[in-house]
Biopython code that builds the backbone (N, CA, C, O; Angstrom):
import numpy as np
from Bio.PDB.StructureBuilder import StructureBuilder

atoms = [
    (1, "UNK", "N", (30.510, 162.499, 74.330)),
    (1, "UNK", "CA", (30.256, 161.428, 73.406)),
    (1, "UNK", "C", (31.479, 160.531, 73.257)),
    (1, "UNK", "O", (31.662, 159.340, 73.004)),
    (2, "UNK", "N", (32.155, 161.471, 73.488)),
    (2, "UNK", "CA", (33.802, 160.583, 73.022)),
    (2, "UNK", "C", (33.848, 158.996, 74.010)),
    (2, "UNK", "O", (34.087, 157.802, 73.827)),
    (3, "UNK", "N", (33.265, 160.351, 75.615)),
    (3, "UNK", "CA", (33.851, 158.950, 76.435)),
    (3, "UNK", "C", (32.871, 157.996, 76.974)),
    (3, "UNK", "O", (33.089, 157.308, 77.970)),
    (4, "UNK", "N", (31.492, 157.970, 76.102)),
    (4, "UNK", "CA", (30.582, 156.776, 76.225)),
    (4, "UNK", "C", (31.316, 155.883, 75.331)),
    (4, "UNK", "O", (31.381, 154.718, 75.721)),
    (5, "UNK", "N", (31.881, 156.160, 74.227)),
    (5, "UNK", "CA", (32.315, 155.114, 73.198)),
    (5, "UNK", "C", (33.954, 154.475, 73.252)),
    (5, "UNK", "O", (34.617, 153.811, 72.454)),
    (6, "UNK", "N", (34.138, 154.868, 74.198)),
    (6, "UNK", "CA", (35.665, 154.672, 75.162)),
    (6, "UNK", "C", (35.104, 153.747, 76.068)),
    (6, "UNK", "O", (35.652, 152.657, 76.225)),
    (7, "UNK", "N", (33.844, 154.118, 76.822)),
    (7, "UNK", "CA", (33.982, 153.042, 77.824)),
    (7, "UNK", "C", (32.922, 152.272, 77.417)),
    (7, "UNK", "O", (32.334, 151.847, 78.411)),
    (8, "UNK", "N", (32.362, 151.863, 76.273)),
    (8, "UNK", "CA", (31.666, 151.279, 75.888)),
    (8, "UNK", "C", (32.608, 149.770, 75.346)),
    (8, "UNK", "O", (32.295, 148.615, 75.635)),
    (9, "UNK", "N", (33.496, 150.091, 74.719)),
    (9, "UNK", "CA", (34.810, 149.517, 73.599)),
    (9, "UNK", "C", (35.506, 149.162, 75.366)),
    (9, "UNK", "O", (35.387, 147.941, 75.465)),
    (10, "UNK", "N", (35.954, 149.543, 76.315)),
    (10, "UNK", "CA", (36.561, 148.951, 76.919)),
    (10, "UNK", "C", (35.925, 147.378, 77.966)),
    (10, "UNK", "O", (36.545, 146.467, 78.512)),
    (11, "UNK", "N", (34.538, 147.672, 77.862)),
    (11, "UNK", "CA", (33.736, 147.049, 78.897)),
    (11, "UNK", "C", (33.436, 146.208, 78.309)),
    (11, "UNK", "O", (32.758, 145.500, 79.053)),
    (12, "UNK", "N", (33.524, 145.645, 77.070)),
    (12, "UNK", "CA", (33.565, 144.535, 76.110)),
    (12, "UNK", "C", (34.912, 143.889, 76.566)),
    (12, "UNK", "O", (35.915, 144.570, 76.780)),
    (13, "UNK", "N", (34.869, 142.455, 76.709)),
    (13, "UNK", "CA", (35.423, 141.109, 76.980)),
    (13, "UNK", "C", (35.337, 140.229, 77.107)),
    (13, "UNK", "O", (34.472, 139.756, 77.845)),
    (14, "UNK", "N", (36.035, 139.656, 76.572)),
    (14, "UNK", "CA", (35.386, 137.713, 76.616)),
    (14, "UNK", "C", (35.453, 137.494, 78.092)),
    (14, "UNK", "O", (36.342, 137.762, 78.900)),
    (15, "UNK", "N", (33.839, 136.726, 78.287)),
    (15, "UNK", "CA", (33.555, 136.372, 79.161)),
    (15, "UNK", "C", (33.927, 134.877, 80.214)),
    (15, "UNK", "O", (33.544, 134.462, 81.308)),
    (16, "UNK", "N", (35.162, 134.288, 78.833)),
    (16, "UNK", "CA", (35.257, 133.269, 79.366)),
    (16, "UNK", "C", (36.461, 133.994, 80.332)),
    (16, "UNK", "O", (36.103, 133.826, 81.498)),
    (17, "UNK", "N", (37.228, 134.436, 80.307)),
    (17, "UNK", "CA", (38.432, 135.462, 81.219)),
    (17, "UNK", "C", (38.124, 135.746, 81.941)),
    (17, "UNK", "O", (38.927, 135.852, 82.868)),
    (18, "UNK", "N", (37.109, 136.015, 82.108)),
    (18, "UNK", "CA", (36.004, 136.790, 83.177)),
    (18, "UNK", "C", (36.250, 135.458, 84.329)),
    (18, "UNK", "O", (36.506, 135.575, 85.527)),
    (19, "UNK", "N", (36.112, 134.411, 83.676)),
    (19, "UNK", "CA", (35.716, 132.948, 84.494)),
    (19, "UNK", "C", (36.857, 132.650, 85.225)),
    (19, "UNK", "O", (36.948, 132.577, 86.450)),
    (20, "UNK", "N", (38.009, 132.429, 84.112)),
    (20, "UNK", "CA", (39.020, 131.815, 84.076)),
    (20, "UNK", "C", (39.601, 131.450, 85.634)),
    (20, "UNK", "O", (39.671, 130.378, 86.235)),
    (21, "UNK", "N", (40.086, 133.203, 86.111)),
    (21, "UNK", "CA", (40.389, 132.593, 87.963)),
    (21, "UNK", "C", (39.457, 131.540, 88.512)),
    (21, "UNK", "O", (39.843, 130.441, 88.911)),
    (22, "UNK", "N", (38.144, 131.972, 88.504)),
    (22, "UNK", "CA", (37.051, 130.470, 89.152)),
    (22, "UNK", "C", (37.454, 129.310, 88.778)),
    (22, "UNK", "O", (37.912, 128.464, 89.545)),
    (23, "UNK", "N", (37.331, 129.197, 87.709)),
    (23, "UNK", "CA", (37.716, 127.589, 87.112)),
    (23, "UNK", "C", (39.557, 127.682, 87.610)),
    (23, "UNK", "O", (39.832, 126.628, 88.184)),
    (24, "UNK", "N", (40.222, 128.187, 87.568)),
    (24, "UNK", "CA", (41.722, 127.297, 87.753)),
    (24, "UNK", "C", (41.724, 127.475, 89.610)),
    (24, "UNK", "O", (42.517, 126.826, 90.294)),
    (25, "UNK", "N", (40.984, 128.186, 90.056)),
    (25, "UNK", "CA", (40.830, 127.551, 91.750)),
    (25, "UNK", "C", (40.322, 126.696, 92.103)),
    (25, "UNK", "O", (40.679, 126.110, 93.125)),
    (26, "UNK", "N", (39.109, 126.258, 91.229)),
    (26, "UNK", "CA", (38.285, 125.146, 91.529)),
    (26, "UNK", "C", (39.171, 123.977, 91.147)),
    (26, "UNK", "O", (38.978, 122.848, 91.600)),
    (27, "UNK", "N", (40.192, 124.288, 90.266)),
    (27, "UNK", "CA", (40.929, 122.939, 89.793)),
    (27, "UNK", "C", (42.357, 122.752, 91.047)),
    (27, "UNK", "O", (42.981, 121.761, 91.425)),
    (28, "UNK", "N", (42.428, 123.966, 91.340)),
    (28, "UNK", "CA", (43.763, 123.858, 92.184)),
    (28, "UNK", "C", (43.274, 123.187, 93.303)),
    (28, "UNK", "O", (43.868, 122.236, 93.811)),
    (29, "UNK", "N", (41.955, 123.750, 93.812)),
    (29, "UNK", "CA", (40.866, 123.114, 95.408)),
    (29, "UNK", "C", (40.797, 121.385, 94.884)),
    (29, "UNK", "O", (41.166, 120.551, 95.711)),
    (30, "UNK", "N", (40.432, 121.020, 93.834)),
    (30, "UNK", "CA", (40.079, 119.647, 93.719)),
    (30, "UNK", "C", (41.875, 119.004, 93.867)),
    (30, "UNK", "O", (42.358, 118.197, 94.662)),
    (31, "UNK", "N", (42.245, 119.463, 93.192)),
    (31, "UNK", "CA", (43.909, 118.325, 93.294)),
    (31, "UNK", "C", (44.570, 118.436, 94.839)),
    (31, "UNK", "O", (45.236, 117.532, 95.346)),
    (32, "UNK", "N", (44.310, 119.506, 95.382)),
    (32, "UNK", "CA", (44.834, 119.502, 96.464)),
    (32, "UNK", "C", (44.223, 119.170, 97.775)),
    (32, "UNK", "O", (44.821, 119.028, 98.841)),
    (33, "UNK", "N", (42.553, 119.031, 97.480)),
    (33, "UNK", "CA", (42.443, 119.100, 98.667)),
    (33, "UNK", "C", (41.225, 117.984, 98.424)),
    (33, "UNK", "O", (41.241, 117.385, 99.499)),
    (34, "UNK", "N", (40.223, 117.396, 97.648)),
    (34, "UNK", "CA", (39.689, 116.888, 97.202)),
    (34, "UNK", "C", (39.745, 115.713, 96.726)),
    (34, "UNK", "O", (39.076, 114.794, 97.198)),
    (35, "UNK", "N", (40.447, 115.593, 95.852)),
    (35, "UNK", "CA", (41.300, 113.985, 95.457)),
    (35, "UNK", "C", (42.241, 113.436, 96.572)),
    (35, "UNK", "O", (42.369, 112.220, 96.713)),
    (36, "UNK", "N", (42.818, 114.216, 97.264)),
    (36, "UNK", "CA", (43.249, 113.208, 98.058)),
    (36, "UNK", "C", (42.892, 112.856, 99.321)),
    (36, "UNK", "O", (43.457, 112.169, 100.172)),
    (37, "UNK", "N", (41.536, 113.625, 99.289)),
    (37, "UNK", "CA", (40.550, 113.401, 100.830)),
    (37, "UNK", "C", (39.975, 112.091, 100.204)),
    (37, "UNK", "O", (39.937, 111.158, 101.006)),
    (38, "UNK", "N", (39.450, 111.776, 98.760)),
    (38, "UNK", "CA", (38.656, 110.886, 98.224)),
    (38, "UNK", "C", (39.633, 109.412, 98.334)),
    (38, "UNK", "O", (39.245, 108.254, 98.488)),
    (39, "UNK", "N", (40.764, 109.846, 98.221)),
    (39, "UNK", "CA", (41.537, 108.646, 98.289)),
    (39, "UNK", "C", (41.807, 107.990, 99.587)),
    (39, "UNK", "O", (41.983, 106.794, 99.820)),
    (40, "UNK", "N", (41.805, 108.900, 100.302)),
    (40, "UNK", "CA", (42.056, 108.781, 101.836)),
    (40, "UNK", "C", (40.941, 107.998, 102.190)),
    (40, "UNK", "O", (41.030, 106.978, 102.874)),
    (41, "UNK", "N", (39.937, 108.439, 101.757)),
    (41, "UNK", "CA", (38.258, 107.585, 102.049)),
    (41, "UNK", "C", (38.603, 106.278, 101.781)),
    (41, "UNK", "O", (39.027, 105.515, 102.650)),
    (42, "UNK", "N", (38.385, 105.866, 100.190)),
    (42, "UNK", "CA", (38.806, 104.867, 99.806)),
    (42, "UNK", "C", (39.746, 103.668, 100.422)),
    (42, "UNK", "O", (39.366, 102.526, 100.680)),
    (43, "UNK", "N", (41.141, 104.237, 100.603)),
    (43, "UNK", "CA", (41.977, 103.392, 101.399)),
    (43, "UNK", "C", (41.264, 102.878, 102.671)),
    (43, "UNK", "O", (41.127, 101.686, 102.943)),
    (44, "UNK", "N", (40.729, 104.147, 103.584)),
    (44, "UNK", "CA", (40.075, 103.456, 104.946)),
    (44, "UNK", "C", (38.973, 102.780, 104.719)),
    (44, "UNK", "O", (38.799, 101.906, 105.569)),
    (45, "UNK", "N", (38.054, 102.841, 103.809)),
    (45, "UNK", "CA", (36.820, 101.525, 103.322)),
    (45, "UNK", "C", (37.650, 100.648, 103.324)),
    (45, "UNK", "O", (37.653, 99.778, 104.196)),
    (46, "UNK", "N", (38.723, 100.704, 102.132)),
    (46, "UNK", "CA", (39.173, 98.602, 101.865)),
    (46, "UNK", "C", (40.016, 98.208, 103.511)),
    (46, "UNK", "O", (39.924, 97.090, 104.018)),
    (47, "UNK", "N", (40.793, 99.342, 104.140)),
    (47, "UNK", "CA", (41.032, 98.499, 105.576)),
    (47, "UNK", "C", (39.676, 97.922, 106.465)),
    (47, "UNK", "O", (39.734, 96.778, 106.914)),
    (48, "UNK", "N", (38.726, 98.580, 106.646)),
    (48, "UNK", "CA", (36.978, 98.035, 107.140)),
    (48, "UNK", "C", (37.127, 97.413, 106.647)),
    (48, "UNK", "O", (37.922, 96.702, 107.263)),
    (49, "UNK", "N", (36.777, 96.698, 105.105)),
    (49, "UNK", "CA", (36.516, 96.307, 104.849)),
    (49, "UNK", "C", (37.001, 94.199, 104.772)),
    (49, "UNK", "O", (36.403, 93.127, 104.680)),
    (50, "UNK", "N", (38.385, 94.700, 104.881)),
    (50, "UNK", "CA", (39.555, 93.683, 104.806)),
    (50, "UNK", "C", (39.681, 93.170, 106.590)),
    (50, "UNK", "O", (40.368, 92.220, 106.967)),
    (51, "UNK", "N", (39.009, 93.884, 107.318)),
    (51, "UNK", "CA", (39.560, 93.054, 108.665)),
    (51, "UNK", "C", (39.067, 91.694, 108.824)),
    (51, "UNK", "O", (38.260, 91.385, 107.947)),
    (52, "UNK", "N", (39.316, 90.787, 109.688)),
    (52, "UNK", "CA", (39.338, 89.320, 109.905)),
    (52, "UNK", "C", (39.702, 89.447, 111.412)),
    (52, "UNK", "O", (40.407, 90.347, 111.868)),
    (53, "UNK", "N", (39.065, 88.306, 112.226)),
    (53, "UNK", "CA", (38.536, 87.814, 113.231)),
    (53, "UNK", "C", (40.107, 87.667, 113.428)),
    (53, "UNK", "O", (40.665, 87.450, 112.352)),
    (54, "UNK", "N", (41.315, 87.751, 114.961)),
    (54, "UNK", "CA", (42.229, 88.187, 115.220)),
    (54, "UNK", "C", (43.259, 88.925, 114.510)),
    (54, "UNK", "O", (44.473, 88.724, 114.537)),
    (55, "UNK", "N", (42.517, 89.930, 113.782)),
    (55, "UNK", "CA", (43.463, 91.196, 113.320)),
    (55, "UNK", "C", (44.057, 92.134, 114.498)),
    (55, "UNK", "O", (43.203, 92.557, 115.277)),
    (56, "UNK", "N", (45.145, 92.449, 114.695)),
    (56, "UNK", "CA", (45.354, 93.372, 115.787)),
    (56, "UNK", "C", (45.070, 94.967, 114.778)),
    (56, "UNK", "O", (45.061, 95.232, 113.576)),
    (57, "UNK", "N", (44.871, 95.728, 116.030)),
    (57, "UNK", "CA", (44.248, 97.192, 115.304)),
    (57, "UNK", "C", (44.209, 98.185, 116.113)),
    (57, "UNK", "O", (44.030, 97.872, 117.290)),
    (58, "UNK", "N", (44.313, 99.255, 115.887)),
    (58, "UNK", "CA", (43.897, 100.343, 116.307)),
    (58, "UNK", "C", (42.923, 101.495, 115.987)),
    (58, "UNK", "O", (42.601, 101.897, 114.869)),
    (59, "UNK", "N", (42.440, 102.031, 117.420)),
    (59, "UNK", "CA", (41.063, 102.605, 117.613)),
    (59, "UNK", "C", (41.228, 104.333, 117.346)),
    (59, "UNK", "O", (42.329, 104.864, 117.493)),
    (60, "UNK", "N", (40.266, 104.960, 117.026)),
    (60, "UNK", "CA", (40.647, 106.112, 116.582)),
    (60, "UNK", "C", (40.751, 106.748, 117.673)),
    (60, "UNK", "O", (40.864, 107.967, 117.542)),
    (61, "UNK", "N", (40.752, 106.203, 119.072)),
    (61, "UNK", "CA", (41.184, 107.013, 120.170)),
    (61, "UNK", "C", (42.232, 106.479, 120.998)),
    (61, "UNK", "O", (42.477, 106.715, 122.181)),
    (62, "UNK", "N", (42.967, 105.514, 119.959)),
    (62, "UNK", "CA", (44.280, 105.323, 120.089)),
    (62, "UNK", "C", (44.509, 103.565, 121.254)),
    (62, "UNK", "O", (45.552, 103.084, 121.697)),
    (63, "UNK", "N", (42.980, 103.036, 121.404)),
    (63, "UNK", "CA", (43.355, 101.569, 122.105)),
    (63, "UNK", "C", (43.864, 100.522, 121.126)),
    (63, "UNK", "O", (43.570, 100.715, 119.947)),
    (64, "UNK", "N", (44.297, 99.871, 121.307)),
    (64, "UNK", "CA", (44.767, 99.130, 121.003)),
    (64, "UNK", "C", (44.267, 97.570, 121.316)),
    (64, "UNK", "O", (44.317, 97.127, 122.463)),
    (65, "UNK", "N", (43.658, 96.576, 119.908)),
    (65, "UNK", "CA", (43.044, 95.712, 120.647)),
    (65, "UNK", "C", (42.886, 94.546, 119.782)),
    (65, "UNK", "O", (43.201, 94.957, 118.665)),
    (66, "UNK", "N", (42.482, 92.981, 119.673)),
    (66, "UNK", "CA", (42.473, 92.149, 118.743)),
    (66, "UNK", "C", (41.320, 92.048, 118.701)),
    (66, "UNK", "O", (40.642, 92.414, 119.661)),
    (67, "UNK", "N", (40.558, 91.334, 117.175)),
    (67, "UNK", "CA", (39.126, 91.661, 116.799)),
    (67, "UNK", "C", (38.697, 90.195, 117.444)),
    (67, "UNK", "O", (39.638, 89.504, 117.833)),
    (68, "UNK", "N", (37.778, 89.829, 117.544)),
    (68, "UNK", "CA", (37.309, 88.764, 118.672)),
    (68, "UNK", "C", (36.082, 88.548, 117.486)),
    (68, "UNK", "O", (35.961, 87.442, 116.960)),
    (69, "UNK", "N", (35.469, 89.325, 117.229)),
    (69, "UNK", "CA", (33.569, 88.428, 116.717)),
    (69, "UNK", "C", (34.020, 90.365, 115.647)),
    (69, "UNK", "O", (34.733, 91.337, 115.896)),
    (70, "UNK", "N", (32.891, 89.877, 114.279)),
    (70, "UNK", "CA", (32.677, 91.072, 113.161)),
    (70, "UNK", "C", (31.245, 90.796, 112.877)),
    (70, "UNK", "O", (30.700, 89.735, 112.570)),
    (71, "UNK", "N", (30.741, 92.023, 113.052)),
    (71, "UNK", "CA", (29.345, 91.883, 112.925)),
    (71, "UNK", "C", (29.116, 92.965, 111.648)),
    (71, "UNK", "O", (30.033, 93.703, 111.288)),
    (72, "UNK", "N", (27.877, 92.973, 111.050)),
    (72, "UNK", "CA", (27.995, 93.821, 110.014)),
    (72, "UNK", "C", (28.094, 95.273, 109.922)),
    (72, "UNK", "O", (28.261, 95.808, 108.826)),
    (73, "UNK", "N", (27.970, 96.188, 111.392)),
    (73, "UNK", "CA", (28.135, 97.755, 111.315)),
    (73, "UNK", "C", (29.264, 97.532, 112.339)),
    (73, "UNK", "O", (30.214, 98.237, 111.996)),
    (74, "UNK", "N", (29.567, 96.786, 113.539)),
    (74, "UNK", "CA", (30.414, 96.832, 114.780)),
    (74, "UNK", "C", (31.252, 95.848, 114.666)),
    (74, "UNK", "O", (30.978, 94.899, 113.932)),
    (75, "UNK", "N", (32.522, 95.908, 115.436)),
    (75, "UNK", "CA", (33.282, 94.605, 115.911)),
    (75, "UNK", "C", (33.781, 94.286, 117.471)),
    (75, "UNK", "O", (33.489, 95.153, 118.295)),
    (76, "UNK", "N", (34.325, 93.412, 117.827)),
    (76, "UNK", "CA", (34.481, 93.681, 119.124)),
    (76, "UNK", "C", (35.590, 93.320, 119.654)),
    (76, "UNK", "O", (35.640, 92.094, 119.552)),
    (77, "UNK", "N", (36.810, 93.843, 120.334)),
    (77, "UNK", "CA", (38.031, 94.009, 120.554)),
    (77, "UNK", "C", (38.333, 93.314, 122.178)),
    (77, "UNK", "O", (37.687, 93.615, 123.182)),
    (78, "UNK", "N", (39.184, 92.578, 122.141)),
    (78, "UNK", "CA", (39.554, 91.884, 123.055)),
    (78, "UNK", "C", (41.241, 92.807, 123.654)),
    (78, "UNK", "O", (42.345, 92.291, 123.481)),
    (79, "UNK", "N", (40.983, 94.578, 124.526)),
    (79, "UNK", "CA", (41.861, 94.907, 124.583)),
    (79, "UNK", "C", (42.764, 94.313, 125.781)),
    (79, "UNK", "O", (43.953, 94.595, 125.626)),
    (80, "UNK", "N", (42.503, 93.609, 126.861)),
    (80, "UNK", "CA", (43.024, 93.130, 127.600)),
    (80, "UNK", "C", (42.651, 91.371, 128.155)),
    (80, "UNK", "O", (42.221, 90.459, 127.448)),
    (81, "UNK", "N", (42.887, 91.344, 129.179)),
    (81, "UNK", "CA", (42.374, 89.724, 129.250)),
    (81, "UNK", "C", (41.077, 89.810, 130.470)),
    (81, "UNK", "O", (41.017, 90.166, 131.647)),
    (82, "UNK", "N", (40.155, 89.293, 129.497)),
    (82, "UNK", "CA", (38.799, 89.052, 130.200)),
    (82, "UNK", "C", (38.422, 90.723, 129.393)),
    (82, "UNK", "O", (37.212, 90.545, 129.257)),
    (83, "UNK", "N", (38.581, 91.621, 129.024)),
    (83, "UNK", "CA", (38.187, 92.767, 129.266)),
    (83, "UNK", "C", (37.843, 92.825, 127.448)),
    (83, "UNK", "O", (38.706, 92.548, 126.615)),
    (84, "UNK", "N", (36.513, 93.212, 127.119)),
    (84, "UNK", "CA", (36.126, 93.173, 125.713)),
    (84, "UNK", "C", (34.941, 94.467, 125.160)),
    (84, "UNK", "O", (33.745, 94.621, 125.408)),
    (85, "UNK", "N", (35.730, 95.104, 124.479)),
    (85, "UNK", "CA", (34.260, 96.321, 124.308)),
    (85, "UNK", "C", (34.170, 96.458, 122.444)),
    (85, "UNK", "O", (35.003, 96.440, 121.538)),
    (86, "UNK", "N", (32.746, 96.589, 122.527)),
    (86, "UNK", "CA", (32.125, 96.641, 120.825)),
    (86, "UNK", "C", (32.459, 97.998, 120.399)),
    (86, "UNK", "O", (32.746, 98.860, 121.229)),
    (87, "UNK", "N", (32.436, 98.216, 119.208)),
    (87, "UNK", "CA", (32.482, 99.477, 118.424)),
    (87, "UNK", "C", (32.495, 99.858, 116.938)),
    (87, "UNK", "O", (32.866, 98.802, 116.425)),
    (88, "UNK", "N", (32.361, 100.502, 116.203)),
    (88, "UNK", "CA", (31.778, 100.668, 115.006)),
    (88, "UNK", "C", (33.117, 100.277, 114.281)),
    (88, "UNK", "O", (34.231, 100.484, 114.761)),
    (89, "UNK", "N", (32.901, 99.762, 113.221)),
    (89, "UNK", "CA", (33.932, 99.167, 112.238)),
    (89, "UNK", "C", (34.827, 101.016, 112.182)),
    (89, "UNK", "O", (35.954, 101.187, 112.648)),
    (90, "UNK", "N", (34.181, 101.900, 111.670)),
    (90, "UNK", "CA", (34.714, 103.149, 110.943)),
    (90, "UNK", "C", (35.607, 103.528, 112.323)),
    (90, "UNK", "O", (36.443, 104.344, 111.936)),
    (91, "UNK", "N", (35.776, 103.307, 113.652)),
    (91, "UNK", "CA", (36.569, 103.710, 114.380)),
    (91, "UNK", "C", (37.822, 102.822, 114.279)),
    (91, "UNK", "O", (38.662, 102.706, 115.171)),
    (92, "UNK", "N", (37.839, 102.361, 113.376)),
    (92, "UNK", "CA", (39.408, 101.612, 112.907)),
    (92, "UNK", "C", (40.042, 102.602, 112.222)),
    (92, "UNK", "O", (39.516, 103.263, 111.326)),
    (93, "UNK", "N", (41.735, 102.785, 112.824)),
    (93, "UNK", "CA", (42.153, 103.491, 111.860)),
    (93, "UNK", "C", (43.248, 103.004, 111.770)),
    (93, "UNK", "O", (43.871, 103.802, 111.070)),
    (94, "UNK", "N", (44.177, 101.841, 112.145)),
    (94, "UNK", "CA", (45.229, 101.035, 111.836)),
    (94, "UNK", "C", (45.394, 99.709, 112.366)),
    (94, "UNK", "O", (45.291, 99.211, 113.486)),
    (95, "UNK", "N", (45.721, 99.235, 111.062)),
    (95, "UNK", "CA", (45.389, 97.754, 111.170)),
    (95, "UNK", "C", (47.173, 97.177, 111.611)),
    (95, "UNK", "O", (47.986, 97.025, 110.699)),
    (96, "UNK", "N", (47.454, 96.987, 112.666)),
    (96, "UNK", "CA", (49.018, 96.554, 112.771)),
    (96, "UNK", "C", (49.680, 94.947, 112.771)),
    (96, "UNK", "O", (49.134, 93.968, 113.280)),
    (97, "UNK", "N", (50.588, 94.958, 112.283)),
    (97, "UNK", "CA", (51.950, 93.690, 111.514)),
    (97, "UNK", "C", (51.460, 92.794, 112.549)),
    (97, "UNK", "O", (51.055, 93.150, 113.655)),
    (98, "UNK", "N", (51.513, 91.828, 112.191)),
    (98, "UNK", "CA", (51.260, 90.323, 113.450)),
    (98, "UNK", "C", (52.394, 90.785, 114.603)),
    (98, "UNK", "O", (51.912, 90.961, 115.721)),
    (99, "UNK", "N", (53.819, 90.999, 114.471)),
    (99, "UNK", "CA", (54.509, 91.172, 114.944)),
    (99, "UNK", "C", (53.969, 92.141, 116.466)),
    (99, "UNK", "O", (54.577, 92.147, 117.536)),
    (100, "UNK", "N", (53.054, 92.678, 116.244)),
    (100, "UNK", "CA", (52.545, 94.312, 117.216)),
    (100, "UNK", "C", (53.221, 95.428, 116.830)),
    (100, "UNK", "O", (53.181, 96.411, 117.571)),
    (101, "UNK", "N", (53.885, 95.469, 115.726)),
    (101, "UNK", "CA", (54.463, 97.018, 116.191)),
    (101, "UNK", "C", (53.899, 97.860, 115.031)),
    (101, "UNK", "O", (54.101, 99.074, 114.994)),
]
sb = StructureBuilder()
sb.init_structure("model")
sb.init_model(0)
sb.init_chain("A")
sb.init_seg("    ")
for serial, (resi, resn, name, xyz) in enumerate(atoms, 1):
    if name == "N":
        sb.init_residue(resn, " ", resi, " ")
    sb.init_atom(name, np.array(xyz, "f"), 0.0, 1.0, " ", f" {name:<3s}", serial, name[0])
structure = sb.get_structure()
């Protein structure tokens, strides 16, 4: 009898403690890994969003090329002379200085 009422009295606890690890991982996962994926998003929308007809830029597979014509899902890159290929706005991933570098 003794030790139903021993482990009865011990197995009682606030349940929010119980939680507590869940919730401060879920908070550690959002600041670290979450907010700044969201921001990362963000920034690359307003560069899409901000390009203009001879922007120089780069391709997410690393060509390098000036924007020629912007259409509303694609644009189309003038990487050499005479030589011109289309591709989705979201394969922009740096927009570079007039200068080229």
């Amino acid at each position: 009898m003794i030790f139903f009422l021993i482990g009865q009295s011990s197995g009682q606890g606030n349940p929010i403690m119980g939680l507590l690890p869940l919730i401060l991982i879920f908070v550690v996962f959002y600041f670290l890994l979450i907010l700044p994926q969201q921001r990362k998003q963000k920034k690359h929308q307003q560069l899409v969003a901000d390009l203009q007809k001879g922007d120089r830029v780069v391709t997410s597979s690393g060509i390098h090329g000036t924007i020629t014509n912007i259409k509303d899902h694609t644009i189309t890159l003038l990487i050499a002379d005479g030589v011109k290929i289309e591709l989705e706005k979201g394969h922009i991933t740096n927009k570079l200085n007039p200068s080229g570098s």
